[in-house]
N, CA, C and O atoms as a GROMACS GRO file, in nm:
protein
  308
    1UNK      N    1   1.492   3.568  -7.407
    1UNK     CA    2   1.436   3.646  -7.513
    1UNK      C    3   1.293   3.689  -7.479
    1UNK      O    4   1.262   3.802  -7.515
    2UNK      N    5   1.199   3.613  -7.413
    2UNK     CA    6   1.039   3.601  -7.394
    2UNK      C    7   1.046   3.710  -7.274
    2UNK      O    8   0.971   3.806  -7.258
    3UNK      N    9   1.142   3.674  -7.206
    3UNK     CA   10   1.233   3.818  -7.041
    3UNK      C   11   1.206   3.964  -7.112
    3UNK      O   12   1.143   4.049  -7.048
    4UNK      N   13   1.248   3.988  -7.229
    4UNK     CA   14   1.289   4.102  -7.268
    4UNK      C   15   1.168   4.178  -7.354
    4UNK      O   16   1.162   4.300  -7.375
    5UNK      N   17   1.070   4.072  -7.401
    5UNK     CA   18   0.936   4.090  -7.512
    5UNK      C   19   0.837   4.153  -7.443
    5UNK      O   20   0.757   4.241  -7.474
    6UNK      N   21   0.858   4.083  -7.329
    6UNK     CA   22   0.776   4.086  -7.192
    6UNK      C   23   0.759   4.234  -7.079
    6UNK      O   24   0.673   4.304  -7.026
    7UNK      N   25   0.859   4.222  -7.088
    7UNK     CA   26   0.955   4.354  -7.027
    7UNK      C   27   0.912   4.515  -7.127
    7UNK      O   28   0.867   4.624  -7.092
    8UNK      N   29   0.953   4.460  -7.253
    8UNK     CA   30   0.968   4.583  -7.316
    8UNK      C   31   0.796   4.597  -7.342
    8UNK      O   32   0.740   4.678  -7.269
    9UNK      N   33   0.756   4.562  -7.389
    9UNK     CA   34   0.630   4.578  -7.430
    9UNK      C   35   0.521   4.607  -7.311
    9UNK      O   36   0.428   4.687  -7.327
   10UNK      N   37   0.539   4.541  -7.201
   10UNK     CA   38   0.468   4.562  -7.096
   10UNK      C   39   0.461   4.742  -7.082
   10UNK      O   40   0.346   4.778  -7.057
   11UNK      N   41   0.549   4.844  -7.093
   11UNK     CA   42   0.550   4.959  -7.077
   11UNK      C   43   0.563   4.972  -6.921
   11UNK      O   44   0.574   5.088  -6.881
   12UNK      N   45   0.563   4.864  -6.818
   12UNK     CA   46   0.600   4.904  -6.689
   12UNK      C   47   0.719   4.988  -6.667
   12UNK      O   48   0.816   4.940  -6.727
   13UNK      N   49   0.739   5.064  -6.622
   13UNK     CA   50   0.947   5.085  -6.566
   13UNK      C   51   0.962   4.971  -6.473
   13UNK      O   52   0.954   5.004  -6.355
   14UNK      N   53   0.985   4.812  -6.502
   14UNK     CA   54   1.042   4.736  -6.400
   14UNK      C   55   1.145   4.679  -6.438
   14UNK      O   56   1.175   4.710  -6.553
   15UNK      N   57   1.248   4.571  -6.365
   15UNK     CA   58   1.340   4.512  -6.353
   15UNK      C   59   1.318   4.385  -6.429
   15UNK      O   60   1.208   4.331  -6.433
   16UNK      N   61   1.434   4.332  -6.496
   16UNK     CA   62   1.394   4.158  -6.572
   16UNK      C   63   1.384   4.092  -6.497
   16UNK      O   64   1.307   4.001  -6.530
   17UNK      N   65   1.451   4.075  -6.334
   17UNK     CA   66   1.438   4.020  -6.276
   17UNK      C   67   1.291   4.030  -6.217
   17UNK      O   68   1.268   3.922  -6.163
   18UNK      N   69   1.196   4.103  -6.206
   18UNK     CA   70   1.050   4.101  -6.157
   18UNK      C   71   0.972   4.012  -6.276
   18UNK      O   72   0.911   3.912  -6.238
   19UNK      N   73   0.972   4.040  -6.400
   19UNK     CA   74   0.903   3.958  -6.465
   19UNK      C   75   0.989   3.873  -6.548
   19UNK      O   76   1.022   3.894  -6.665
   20UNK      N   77   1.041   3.721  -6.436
   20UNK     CA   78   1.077   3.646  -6.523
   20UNK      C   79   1.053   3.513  -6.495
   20UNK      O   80   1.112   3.407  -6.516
   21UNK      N   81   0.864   3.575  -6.399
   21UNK     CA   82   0.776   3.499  -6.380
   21UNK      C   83   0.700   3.373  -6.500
   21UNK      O   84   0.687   3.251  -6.512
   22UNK      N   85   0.666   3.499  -6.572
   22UNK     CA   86   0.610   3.433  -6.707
   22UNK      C   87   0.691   3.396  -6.809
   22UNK      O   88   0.630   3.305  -6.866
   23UNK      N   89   0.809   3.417  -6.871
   23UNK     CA   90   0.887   3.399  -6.946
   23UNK      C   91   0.936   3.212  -6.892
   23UNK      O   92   0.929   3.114  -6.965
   24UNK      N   93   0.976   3.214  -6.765
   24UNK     CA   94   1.003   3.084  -6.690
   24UNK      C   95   0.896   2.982  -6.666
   24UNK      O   96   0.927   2.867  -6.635
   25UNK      N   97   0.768   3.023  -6.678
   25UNK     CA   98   0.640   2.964  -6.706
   25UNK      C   99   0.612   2.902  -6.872
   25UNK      O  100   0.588   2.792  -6.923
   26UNK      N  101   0.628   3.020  -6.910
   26UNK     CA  102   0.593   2.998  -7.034
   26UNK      C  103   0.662   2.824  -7.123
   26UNK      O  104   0.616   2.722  -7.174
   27UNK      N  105   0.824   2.901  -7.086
   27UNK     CA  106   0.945   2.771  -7.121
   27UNK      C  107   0.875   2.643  -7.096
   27UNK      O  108   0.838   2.559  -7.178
   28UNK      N  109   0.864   2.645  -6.949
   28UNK     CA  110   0.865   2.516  -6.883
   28UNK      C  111   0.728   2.418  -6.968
   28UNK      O  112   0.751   2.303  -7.004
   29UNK      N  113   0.600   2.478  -6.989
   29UNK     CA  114   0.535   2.433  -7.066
   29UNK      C  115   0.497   2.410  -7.188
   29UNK      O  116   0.406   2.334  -7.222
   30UNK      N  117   0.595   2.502  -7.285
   30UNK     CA  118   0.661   2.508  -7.417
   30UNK      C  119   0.714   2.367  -7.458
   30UNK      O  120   0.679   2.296  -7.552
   31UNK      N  121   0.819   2.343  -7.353
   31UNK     CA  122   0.876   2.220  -7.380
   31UNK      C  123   0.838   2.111  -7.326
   31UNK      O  124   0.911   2.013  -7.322
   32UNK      N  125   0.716   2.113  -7.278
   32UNK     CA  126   0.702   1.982  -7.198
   32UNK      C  127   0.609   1.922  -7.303
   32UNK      O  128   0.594   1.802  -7.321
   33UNK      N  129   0.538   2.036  -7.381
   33UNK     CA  130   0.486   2.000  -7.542
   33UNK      C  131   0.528   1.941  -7.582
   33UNK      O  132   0.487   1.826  -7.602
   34UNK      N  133   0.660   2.000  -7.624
   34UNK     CA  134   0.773   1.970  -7.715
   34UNK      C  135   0.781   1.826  -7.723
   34UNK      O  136   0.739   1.752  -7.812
   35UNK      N  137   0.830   1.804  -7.638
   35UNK     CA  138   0.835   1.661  -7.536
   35UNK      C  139   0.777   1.552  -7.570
   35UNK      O  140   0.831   1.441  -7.577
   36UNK      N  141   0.635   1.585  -7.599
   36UNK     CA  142   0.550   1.490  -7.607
   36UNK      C  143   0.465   1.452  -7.761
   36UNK      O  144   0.406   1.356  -7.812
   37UNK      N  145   0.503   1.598  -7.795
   37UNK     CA  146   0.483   1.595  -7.955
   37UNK      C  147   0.585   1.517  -8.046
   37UNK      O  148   0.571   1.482  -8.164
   38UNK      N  149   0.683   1.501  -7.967
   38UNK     CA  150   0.835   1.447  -8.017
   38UNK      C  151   0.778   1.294  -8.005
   38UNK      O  152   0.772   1.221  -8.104
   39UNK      N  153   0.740   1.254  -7.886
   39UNK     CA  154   0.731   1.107  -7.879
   39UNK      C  155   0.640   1.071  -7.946
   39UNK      O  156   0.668   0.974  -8.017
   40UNK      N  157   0.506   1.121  -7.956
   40UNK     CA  158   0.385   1.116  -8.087
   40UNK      C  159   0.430   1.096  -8.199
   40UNK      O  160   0.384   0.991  -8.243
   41UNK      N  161   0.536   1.172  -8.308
   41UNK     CA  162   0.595   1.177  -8.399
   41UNK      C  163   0.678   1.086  -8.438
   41UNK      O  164   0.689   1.041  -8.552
   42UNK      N  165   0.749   1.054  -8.327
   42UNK     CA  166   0.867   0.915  -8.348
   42UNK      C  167   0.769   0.770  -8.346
   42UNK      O  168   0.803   0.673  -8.414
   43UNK      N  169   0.652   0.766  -8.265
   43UNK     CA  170   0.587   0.613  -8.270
   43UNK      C  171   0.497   0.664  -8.366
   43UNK      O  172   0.518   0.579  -8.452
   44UNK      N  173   0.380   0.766  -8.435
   44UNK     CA  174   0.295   0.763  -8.493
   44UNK      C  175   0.351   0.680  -8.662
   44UNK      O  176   0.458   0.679  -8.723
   45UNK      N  177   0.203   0.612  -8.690
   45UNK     CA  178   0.240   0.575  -8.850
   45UNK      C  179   0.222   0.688  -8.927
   45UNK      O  180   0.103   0.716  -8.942
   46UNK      N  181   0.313   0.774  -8.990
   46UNK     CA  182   0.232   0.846  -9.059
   46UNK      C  183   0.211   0.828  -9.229
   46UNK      O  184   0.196   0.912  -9.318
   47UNK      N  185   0.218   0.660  -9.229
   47UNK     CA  186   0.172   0.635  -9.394
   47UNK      C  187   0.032   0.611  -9.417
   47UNK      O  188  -0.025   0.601  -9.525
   48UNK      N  189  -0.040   0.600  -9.240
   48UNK     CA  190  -0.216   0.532  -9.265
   48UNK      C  191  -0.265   0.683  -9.262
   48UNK      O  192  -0.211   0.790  -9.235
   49UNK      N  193  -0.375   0.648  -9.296
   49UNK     CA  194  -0.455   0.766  -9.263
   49UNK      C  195  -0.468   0.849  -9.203
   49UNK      O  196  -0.443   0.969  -9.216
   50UNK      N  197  -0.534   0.754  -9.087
   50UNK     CA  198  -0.562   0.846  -8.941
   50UNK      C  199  -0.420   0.908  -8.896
   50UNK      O  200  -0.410   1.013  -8.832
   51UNK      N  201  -0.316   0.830  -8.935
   51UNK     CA  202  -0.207   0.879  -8.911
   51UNK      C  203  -0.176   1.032  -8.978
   51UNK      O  204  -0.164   1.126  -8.900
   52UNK      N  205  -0.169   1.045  -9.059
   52UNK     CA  206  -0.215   1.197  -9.115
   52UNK      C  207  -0.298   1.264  -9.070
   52UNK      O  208  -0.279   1.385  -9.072
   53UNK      N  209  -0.370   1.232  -9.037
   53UNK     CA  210  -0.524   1.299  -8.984
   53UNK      C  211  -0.426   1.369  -8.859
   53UNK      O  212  -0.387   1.486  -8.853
   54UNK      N  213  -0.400   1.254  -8.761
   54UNK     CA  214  -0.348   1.292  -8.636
   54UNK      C  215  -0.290   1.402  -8.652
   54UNK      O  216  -0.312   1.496  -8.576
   55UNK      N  217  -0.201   1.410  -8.758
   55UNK     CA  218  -0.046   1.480  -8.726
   55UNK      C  219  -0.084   1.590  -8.750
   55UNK      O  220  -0.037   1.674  -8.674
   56UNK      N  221  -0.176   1.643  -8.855
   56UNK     CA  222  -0.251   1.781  -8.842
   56UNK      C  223  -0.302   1.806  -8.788
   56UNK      O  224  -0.326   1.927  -8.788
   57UNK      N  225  -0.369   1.720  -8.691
   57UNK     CA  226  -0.465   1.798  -8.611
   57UNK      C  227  -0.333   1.837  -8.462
   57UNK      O  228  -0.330   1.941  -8.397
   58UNK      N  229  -0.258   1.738  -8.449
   58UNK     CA  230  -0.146   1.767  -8.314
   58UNK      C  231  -0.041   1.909  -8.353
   58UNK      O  232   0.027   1.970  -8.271
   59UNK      N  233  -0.053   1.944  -8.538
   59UNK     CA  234   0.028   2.052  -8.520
   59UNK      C  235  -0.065   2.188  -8.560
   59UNK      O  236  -0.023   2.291  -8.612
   60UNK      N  237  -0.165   2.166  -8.529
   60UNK     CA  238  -0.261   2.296  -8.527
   60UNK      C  239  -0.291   2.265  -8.364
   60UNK      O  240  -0.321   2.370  -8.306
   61UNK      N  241  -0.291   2.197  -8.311
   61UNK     CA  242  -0.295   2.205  -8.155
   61UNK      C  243  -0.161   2.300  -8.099
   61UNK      O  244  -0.158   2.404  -8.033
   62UNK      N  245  -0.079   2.235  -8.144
   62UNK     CA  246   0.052   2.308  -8.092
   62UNK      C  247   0.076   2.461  -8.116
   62UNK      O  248   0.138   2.548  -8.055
   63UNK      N  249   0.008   2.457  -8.220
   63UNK     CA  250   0.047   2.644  -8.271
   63UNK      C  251  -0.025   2.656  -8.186
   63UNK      O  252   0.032   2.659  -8.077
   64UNK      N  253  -0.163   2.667  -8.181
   64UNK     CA  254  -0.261   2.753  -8.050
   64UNK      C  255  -0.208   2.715  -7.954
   64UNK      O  256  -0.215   2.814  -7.881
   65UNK      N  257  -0.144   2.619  -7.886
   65UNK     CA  258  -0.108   2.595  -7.785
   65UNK      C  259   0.011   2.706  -7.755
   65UNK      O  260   0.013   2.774  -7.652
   66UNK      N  261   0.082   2.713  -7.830
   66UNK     CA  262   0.211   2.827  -7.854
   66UNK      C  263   0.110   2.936  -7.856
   66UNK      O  264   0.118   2.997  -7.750
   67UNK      N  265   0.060   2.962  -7.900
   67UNK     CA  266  -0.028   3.113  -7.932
   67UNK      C  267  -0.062   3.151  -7.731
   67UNK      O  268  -0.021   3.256  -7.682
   68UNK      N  269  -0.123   3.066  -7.664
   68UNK     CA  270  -0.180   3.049  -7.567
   68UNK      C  271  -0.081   3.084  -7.491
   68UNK      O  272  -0.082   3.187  -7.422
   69UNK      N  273   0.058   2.965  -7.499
   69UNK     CA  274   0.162   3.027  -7.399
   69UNK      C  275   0.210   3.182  -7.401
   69UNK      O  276   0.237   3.254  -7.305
   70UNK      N  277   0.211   3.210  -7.532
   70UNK     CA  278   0.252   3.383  -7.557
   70UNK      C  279   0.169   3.417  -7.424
   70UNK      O  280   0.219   3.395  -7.314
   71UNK      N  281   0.053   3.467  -7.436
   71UNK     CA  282  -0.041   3.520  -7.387
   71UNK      C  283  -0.022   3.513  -7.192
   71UNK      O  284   0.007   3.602  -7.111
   72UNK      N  285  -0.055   3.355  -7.174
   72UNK     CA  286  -0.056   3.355  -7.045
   72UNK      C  287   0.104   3.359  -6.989
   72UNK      O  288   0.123   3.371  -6.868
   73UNK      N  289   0.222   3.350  -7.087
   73UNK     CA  290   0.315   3.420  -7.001
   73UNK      C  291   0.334   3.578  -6.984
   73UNK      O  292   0.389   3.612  -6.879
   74UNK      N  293   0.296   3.686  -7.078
   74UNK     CA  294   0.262   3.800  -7.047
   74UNK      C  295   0.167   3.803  -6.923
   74UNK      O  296   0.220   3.869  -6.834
   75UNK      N  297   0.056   3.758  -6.888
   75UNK     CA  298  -0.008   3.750  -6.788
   75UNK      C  299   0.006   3.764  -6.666
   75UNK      O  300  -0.047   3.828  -6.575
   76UNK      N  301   0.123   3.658  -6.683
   76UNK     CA  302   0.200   3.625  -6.555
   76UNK      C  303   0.342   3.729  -6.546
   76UNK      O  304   0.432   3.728  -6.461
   77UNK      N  305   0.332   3.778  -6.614
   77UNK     CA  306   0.411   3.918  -6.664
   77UNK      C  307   0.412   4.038  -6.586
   77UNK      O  308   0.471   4.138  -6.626
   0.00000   0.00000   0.00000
């Protein structure tokens, strides 16, 4: 899908296969987030405090972090 966003919007005339540099970039560090935000979530307490505290601050990390991947996989685009 990120192949085709990438592609179309770029306004190049190229092939999916040329930019599916960044789209395959993008993934790979998308989910390695994923990954780790998952394991944060399953051990964090989130009835204490800081435990709350955390969990907002790890899912306003993640959106910019997502915001970021947009970007630098067009880049690599």
């Amino acid at each position: 899908m990120f192949a085709l966003i990438y592609n179309i919007l770029s306004g190049c005339p190229d092939t999916i296969q040329n930019s599916m540099g960044g789209p395959l970039c993008r993934n790979r560090f998308y989910y390695d987030c994923l990954i780790w935000l998952t394991l944060y979530f399953s051990l964090a307490k989130p009835y204490s405090a800081y435990g709350i505290a955390g969990s907002l601050v790890l899912i306003l990390l993640w959106v910019n972090y997502s915001c970021l991947l947009l970007f630098i996989g067009a880049e690599f685009t």
